[in-house]
N, C-alpha and C positions, 0 to 999 in steps of 0.2 A: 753340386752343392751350391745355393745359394750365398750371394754374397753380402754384406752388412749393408750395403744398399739399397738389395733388392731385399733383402728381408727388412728393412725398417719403410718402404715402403708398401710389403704386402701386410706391415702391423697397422699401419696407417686404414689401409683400405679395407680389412677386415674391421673397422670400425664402424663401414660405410655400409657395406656388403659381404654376402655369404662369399668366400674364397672355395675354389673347385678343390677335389679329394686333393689333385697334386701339388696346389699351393698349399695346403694345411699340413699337407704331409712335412712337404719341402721347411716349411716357417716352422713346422714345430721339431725339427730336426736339428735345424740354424738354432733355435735359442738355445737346443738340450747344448751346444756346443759351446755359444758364445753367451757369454756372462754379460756383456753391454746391451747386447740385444733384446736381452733377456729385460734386463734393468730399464731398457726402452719401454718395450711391450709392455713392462709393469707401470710404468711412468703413466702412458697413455692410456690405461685402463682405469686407474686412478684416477686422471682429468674426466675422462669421460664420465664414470659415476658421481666425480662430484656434479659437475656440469651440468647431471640432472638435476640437482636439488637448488640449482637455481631458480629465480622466479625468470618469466620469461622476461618482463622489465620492470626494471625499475623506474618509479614515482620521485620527480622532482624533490620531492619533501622525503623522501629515504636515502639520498645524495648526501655523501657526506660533504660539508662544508670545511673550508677554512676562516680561521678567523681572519680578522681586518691586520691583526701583528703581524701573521701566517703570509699575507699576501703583501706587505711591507716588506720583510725580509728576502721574500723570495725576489720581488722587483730591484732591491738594492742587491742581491746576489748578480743577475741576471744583467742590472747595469753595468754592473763592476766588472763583469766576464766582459762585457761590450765594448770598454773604457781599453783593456788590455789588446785585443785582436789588433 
């Protein structure tokens, strides 16, 4: 039996590549048991399809911005965490 490790990295790799009969067997045995793994494997199939409907990059001008208050507040957070250490 597979263990939570080795089966969340053969879900991993089965993303990558075809898994042999004994690995698919093996992983698909692991999730019928373990419910996280399971929720893994679903997790990562999820990333992955949306992943596709990404563009492949994005355009400076599709960046979302902050405004100039946006980038005020964050520097006066940022100082203030500095001020503390």
């Amino acid at each position: 039996m597979l263990s939570c490790k080795e089966a969340s990295q053969l879900v991993s790799q089965s993303l990558d590549r075809p898994l042999s009969f004994g690995q698919r067997l093996g992983l698909r045995l692991h999730l019928l048991i373990c419910k996280m793994c399971h929720q893994y494997a679903h997790q990562l199939r999820f990333l992955q399809r949306v992943a596709r409907h990404l563009p492949e990059h994005l355009d400076e001008s599709d960046a979302p911005r902050l405004s100039a208050a946006a980038k005020q507040r964050i520097r006066h957070t940022l100082d203030a965490g500095a001020d503390h250490s």
